[in-house]
C-alpha positions in Angstrom: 0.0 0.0 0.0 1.2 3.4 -0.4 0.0 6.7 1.4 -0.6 10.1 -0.8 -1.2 13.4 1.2 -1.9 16.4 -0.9 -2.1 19.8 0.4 -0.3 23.2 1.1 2.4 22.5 2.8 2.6 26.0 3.6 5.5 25.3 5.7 6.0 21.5 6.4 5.4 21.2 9.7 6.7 17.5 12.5 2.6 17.1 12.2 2.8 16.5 8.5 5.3 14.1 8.7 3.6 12.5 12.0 0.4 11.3 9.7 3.0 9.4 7.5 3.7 7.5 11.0 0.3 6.9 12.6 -1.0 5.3 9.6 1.6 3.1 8.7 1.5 1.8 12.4 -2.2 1.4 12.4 -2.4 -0.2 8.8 0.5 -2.6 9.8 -1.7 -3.7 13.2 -4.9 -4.4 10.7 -2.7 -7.5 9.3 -3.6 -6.7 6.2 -1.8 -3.9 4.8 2.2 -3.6 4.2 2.6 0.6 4.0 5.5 0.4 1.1 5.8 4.4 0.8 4.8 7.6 1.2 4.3 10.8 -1.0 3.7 14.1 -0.3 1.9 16.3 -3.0 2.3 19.7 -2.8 -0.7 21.6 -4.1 -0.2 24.1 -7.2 0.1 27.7 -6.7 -2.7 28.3 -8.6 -4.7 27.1 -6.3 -5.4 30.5 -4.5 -5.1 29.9 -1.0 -4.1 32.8 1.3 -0.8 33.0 2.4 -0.1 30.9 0.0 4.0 31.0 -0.9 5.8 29.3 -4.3 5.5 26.0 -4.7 9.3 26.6 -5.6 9.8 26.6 -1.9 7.1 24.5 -0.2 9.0 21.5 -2.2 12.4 22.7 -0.9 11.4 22.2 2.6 9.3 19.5 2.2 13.1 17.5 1.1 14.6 19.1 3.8 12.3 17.8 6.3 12.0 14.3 4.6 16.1 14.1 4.4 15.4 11.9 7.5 12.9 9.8 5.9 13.8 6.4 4.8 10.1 5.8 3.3 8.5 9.2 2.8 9.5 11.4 -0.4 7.8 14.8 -1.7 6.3 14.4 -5.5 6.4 18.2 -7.4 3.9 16.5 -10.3 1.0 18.4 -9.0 2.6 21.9 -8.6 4.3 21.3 -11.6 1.4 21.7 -14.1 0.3 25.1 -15.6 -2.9 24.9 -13.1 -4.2 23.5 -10.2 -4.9 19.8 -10.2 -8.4 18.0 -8.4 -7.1 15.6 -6.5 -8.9 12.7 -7.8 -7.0 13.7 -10.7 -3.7 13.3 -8.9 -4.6 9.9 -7.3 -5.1 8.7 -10.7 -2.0 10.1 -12.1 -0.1 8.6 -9.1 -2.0 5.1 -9.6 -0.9 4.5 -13.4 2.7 5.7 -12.2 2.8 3.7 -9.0 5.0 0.5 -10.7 8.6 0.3 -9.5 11.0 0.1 -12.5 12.8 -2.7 -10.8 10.0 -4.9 -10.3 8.7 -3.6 -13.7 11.9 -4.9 -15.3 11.1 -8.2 -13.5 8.1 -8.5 -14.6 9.1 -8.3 -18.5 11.5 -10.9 -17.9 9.3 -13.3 -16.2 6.8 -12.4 -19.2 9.9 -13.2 -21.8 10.6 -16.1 -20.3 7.3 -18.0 -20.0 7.2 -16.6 -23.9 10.4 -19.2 -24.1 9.1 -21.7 -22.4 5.9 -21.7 -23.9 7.7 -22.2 -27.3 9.8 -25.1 -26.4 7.2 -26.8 -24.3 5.2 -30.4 -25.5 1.8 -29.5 -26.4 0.6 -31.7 -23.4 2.3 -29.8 -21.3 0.7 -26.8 -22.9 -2.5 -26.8 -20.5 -0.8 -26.6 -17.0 2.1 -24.4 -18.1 -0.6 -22.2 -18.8 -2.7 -22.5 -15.1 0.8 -21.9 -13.4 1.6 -19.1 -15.7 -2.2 -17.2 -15.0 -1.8 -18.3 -11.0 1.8 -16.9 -10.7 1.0 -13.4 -13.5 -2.0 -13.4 -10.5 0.5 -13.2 -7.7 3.1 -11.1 -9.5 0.8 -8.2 -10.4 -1.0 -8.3 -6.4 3.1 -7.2 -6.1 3.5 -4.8 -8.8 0.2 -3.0 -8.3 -0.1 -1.9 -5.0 -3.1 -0.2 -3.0 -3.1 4.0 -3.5 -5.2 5.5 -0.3 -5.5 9.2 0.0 -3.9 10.3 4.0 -5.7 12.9 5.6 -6.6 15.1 8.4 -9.8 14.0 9.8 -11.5 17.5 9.2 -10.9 17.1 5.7 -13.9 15.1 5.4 -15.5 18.2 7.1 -15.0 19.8 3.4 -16.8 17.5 1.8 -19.6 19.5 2.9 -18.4 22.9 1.2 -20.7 23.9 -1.3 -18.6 23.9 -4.7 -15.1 23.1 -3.1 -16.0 19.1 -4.2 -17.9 17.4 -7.1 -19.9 14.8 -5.7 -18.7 12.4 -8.4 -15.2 13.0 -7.1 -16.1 12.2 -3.6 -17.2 8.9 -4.8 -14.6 8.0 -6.6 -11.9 9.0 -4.0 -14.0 6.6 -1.5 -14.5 4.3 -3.7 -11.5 3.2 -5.8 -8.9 4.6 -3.5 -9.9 5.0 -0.2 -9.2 7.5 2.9 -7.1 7.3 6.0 -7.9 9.8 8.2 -5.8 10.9 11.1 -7.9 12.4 14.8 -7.7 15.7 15.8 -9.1 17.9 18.2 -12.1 19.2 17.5 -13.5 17.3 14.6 -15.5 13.8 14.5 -14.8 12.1 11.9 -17.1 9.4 12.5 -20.2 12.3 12.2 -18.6 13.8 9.3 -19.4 9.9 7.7 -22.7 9.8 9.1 -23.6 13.0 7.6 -22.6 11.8 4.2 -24.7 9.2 1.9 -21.6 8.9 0.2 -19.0 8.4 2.8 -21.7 5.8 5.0 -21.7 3.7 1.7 -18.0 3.5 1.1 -17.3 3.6 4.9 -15.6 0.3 5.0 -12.5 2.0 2.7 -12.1 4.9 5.4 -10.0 4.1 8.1 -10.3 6.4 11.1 -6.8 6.7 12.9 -6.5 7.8 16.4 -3.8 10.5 17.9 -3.9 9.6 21.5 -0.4 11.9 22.0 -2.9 14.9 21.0 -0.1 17.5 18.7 -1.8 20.3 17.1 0.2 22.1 14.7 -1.3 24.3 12.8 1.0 25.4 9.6 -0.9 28.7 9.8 -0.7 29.4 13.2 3.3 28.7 12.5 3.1 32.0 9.6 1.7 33.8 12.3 4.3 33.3 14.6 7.3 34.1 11.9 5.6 36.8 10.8 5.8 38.3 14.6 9.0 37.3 14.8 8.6 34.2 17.6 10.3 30.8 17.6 8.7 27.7 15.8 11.8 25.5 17.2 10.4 21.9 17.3 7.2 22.7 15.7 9.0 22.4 12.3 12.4 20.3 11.3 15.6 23.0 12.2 16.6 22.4 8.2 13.5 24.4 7.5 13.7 26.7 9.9 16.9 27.4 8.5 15.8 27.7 4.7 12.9 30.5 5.5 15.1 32.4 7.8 17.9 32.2 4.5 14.8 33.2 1.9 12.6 35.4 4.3 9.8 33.8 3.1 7.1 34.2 5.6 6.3 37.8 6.1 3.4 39.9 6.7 3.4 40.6 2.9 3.1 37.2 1.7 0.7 36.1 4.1 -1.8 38.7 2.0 -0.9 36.8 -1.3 -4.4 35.8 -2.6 -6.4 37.5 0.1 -9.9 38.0 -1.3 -9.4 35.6 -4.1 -11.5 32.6 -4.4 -9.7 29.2 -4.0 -9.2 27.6 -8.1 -11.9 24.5 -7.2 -14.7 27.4 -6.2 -14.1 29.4 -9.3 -14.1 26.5 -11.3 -17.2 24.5 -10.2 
């Protein structure tokens, strides 16, 4: 399975990286999941949210902060394009590129070789070359092919609820086909948010509710705030990214008015 969390990023904060870590832990305990990686997607710049800074940036951090990572890496696909991607649209991008070239390159040569096989084998042995082949092609793509689920905040399913900021046929198919793991946190029930929602209640066996119980509330915003005034964000936020905005001066009062007034891209859009 991997994990894909889009979103601002607007800095990187240790609660970002956390969600990476409560869900791998709590899919691992299910006994039925083995987390392979994690990507972080960094939202486009034309997506119009206040305070907003370059994507340029947000990606810079976001591989300072994951230096220590051995299974977490930052993706720049999404901020990459001319325009702001819907993230259904991302999770199906990510889902056609998911296959490791390695095991890819396996693949083919498995594939080449039955080919051989095949052409040197007696035509009595034709039949059960052929069960084996379909029974192990089975096993190998279950391999190549892994699970994508979206990881998320559990008030993100409180957006769902935004007139315009979702198409309902999006919702469905997020639910649906890829799934949500949702990460507690103060203030917002999840599990009403589902109830609420036709939509979620139906899928509800492909959203997996994850539980903080050491409660950590960074806010990336409430972390512009405090730059902006000059105050410390020393363990809220990896020192190597600390470092880079203090190098760039990136969060000031100046760019925390970037976009002010302007509607996010999805709400203009739908």
């Amino acid at each position: 399975l991997i994990l894909l969390a889009c979103g601002s990023f607007n800095p990187i904060t240790n609660m970002h990286m956390r969600l990476f870590e409560l869900a791998r832990d709590h899919l691992h305990q299910t006994g039925q999941y083995q987390v392979i990686e994690g990507i972080m997607s960094p939202v486009n710049d034309d997506y119009g949210k206040k305070g907003l800074i370059s994507a340029r940036h947000r990606i810079a951090m976001a591989k300072l902060a994951l230096e220590t990572s051995d299974w977490i890496r930052v993706d720049p696909w999404e901020s990459e394009q001319e325009t702001w991607t819907e993230t259904v649209k991302v999770l199906s991008v990510r889902n056609h590129q998911k296959v490791c070239p390695a095991v890819l390159a396996g693949y083919v040569l498995f594939l080449l070789n039955f080919s051989f096989v095949k052409l040197f084998s007696s035509r009595e042995a034709d039949t059960s070359l052929t069960d084996q082949v379909i029974l192990l092609r089975k096993a190998l793509m279950l391999h190549i092919l892994p699970e994508l689920k979206l990881l998320c905040g559990a008030d993100f399913l409180q957006t769902f609820k935004t007139p315009n900021l979702w198409k309902e046929e999006h919702i469905k198919e997020i639910v649906e086909k890829f799934g949500l793991v949702c990460i507690s946190r103060a203030g917002s029930d999840p599990a009403q948010y589902i109830n609420e929602s036709d939509i979620l209640t139906k899928f509800q066996h492909n959203i997996f509710l994850v539980k903080e119980w050491i409660q950590n509330e960074i806010s990336a915003t409430q972390i512009r705030y405090a730059l902006c005034r000059g105050l410390s964000v020393k363990y809220l936020v990896p020192d190597s990214v600390i470092s880079y905005i203090a190098h760039h001066n990136i969060y000031t009062e100046e760019s925390e008015r970037k976009n002010e007034g302007d509607l996010l891209q999805p709400l203009k859009l739908h």
